[in-house]
matplotlib code that plots the C-alpha trace (Angstrom):
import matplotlib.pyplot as plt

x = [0.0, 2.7, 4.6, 1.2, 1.0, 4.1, 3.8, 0.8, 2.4, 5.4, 3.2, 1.2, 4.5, 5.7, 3.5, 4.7, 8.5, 8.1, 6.0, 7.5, 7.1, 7.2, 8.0, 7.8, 11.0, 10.5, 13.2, 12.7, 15.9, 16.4, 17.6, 21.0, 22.0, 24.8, 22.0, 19.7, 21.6, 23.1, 19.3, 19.1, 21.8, 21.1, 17.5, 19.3, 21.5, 18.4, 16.9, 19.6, 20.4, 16.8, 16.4, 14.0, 11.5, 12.0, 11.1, 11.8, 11.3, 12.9, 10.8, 13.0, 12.3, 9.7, 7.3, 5.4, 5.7, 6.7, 10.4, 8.8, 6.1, 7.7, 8.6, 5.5, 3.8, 6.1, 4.7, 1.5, 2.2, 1.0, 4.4, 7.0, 10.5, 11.6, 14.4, 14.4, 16.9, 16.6, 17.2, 13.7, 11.9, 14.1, 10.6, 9.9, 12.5, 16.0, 18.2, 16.9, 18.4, 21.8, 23.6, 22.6, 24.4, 26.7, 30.2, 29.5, 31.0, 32.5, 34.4, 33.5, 35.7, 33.8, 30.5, 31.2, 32.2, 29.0, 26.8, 28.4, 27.5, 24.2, 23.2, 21.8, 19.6, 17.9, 17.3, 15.4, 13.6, 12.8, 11.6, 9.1, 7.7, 7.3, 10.4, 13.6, 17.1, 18.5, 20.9, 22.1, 24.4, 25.9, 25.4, 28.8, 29.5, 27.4, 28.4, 26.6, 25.5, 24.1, 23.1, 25.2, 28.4, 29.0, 31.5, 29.8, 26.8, 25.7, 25.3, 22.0, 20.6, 16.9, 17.4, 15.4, 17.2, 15.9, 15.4, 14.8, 14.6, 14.5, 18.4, 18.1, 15.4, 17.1, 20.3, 18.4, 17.0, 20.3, 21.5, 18.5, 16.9, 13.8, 13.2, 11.6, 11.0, 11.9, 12.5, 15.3, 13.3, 11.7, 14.9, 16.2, 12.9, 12.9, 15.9, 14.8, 12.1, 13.6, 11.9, 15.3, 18.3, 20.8, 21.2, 22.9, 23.5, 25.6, 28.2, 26.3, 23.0, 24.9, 25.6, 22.7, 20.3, 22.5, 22.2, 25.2, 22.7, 20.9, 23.1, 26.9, 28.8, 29.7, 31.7, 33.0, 32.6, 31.8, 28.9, 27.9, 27.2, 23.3, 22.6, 19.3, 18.2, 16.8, 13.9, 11.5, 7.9, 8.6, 5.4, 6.5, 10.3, 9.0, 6.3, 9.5, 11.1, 14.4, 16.6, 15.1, 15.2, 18.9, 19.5, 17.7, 20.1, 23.0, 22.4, 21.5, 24.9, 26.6, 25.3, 26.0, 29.8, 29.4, 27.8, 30.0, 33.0, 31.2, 29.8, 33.0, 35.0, 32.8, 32.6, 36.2, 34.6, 31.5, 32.8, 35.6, 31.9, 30.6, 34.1, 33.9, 30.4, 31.1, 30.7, 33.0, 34.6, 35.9, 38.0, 38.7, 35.8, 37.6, 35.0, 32.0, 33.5, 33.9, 30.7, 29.0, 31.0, 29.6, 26.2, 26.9, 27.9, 25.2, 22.8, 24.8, 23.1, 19.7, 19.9, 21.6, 18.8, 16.0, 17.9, 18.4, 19.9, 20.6, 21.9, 24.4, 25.2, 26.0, 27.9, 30.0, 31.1, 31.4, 33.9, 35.9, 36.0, 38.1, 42.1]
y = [0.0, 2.2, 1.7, 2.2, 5.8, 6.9, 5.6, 7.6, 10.7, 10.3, 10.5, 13.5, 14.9, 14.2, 17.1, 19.7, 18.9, 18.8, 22.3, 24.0, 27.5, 29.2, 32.1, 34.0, 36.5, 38.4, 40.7, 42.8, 41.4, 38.7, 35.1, 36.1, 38.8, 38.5, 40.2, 37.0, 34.4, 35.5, 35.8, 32.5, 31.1, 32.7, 30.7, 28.3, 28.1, 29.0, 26.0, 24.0, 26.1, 25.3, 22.2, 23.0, 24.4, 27.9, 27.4, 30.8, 30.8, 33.1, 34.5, 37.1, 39.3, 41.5, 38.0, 38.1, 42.3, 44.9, 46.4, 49.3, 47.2, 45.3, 47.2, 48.3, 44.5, 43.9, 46.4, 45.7, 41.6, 40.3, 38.7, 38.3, 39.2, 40.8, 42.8, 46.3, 49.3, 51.5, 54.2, 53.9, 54.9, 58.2, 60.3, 58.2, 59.5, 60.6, 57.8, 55.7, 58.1, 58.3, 55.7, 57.5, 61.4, 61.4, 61.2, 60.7, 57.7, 56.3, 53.6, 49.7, 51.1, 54.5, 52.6, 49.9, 52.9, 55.3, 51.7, 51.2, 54.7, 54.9, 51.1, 52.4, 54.8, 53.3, 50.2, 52.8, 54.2, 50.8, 49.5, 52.1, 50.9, 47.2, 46.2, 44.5, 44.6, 41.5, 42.4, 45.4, 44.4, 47.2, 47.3, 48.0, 52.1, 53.7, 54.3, 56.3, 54.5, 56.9, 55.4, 58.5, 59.6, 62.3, 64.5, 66.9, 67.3, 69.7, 66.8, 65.3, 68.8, 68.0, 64.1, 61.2, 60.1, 57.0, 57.3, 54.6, 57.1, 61.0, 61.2, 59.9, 62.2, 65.0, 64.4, 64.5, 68.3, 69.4, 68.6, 69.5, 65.8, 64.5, 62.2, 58.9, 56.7, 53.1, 49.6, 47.7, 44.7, 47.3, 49.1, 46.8, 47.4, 51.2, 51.6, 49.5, 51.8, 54.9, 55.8, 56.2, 57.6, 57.7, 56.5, 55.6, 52.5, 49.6, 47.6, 44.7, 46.0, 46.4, 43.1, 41.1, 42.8, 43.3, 46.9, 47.6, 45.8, 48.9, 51.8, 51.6, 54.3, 53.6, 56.0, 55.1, 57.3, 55.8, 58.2, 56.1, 52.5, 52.1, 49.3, 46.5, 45.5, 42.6, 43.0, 41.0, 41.9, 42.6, 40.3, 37.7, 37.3, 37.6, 34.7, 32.4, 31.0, 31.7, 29.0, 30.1, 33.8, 33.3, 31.1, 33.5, 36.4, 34.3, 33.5, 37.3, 38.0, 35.5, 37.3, 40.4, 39.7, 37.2, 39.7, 42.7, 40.6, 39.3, 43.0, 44.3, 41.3, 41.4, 45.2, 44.5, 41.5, 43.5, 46.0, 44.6, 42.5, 45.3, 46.3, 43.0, 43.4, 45.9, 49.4, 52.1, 52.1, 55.4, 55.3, 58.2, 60.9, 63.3, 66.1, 64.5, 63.6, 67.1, 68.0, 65.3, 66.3, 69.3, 68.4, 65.9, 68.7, 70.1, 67.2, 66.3, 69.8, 69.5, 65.9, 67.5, 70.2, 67.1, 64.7, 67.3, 66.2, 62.8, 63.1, 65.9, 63.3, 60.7, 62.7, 64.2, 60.3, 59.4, 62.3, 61.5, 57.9, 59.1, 59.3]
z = [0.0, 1.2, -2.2, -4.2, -2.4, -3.9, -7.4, -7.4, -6.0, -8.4, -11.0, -9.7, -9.8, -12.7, -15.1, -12.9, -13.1, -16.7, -16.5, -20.0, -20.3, -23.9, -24.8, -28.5, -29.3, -32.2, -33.6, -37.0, -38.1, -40.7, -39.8, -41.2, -39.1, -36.4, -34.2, -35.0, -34.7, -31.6, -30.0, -31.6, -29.2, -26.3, -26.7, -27.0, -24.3, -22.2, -22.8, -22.4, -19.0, -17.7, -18.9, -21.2, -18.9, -20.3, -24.4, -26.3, -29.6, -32.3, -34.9, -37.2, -40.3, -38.6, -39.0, -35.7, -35.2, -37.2, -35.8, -34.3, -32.7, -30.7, -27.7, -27.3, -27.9, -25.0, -22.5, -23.3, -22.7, -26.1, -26.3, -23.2, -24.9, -27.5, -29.4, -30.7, -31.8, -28.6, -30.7, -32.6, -29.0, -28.4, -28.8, -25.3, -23.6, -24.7, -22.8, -25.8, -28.2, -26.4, -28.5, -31.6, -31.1, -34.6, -33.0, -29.7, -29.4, -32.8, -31.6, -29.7, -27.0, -26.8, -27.3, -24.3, -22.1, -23.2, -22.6, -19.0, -17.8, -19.0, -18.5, -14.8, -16.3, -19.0, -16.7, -14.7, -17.9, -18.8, -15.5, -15.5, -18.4, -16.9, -19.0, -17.5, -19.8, -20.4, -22.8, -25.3, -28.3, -31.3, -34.9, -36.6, -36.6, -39.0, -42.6, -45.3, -48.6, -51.4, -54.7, -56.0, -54.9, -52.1, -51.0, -49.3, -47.0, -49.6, -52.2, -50.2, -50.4, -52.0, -51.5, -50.4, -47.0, -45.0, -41.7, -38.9, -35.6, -34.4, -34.9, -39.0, -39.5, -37.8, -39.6, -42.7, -41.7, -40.8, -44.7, -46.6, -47.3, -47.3, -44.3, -45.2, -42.6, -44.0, -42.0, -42.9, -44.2, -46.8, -47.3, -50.3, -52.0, -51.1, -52.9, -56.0, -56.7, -55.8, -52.3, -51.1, -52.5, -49.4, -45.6, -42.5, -41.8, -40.7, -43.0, -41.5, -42.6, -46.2, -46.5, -44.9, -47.0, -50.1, -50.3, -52.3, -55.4, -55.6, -53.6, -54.9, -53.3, -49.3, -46.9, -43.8, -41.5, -38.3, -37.1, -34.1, -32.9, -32.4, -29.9, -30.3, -26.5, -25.7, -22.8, -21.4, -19.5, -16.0, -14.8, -17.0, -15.9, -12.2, -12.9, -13.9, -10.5, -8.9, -10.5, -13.8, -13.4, -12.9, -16.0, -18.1, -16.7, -17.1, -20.3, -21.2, -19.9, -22.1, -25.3, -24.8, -24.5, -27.5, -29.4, -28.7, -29.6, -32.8, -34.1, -33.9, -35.7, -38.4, -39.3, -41.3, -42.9, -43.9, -45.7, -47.9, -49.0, -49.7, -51.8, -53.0, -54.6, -56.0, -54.1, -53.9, -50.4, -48.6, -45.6, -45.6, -46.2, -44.0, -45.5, -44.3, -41.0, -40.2, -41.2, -39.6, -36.3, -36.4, -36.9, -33.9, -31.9, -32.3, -31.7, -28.6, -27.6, -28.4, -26.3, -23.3, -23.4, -23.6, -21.0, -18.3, -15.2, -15.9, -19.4, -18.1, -15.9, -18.3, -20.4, -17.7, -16.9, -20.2, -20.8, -17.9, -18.8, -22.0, -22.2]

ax = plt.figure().add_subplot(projection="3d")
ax.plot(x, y, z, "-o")
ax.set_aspect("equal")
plt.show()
């Protein structure tokens, strides 16, 4: 009897030891992306970590949400994770635009040190919006690509410039362009029909969606290194338990330094693709740096006037933190 009494109570047991949670993760980034497949591990390595009671699954390409959905579908709980460009929500508050001042920080070692500083405040931004961080990984500096070629600011006077947050468009004030707000799945297409004519993006974003078919002319000139966060619903991470919580954080932890390491390995292998196929690749564009540092000092301005207190303080320990 006594031995009957556990076998049933082992069994009782046995559904809730094997309880399987499941998460969705969308991102508005394709499969091929070093962003993707670096969320694509770090699902994997939580499930592995947990075994398998916490089951996230990926879905890329903007396929479940569009890009600039899915914070927002995150807040409001209709999916528990997800991963967006902080810079796309700087009209929320200006902590999300930070990454995104033209030659700020135009370096991986400027952009870790200007990501360590401010990592306290946007946790707080984002805890108040029933978000926790898990993790925050860079996109290659930015480059321009123009479909024509460019050696002035002056040359994008009257042209069609994609934007893809408040700095983009702004940039594209400063110059004179026309500001057309375009996701990078549609950006390929954008070009081909000649909704676009010029941007700012990453070598990455160059090569993953084979932008130098349609825009041929690329100059490096580092303008800054815009960050995608991974978060996850506040209720949703606190209705995991302990053991998993800290798995999940682990894990979170994990990827950021792989993707860090990865983003920045990669840049040099982007862009001689991007020779490689075809583009013309300047180095050098010592013009259009200057004139984008100005405009950046400029911007860096305006944000400081926005952030108040706790941008000045950010900045201040940001420009300490440099040699």
């Amino acid at each position: 009897m006594k031995r009957l009494l556990l076998a049933c109570a082992a069994a009782m047991a046995l559904p809730a030891a094997h309880a399987q949670t499941k998460w969705d993760l969308p991102s508005g980034y394709a499969a091929n992306t070093f962003q993707v497949q670096n969320l694509q591990q770090f699902a994997d390595e939580v499930a592995k970590a947990t075994g398998g009671k916490l089951k996230i699954t990926l879905h890329p390409n903007a396929s479940l949400f569009k890009a600039n959905e899915i914070k927002r579908a995150v807040q409001s709980s209709q999916t528990p994770i997800g991963e967006f460009i902080l810079s796309g929500a700087s009209n929320e508050s200006p902590v999300f635009g930070l990454d995104s001042i033209p030659f700020l920080a135009t370096s991986y070692a400027e952009a870790k040190k200007l990501n360590d500083v401010s990592r306290p405040y946007l946790e707080k931004v984002l805890a108040e919006q029933n978000l926790k961080l898990l993790y925050a990984v860079p996109w290659p500096p930015q480059g321009l690509y123009s479909i024509k070629p460019v050696t002035s600011m002056a040359d994008l006077k009257g042209t069609k410039m994609r934007a893809y947050n408040p700095a983009t468009s702004r940039i594209a004030e400063y110059v004179g362009a026309q500001p057309i707000t375009i996701q990078l799945a549609e950006l390929s297409q954008a070009l081909a029909t000649g909704t676009v004519e010029n941007f700012l993006t990453s070598s990455a974003s160059g090569v993953d969606s084979k932008l130098y078919e349609q825009a041929r002319y690329f100059y490096d000139v580092n303008a800054w290194l815009p960050r995608n966060a991974v978060v996850v619903n506040r209720k949703a991470f606190e209705a995991l338990d302990k053991p998993t919580q800290d798995a999940l954080v682990k894990a979170a932890a994990t990827a950021e330094q792989r993707g860090w390491q990865v983003s920045e390995q990669k840049d040099a292998e982007y862009i001689k693709t991007l020779a490689a196929k075809g583009m013309k690749v300047d180095a050098t564009s010592d013009a259009l740096k200057q004139e984008l540092k100005l405009i950046g000092g400029r911007m860096t301005g305006e944000w400081l006037r926005t952030a108040g207190e706790d941008g000045k303080a950010i900045i201040d320990a940001f420009r300490k933190s440099q040699p």
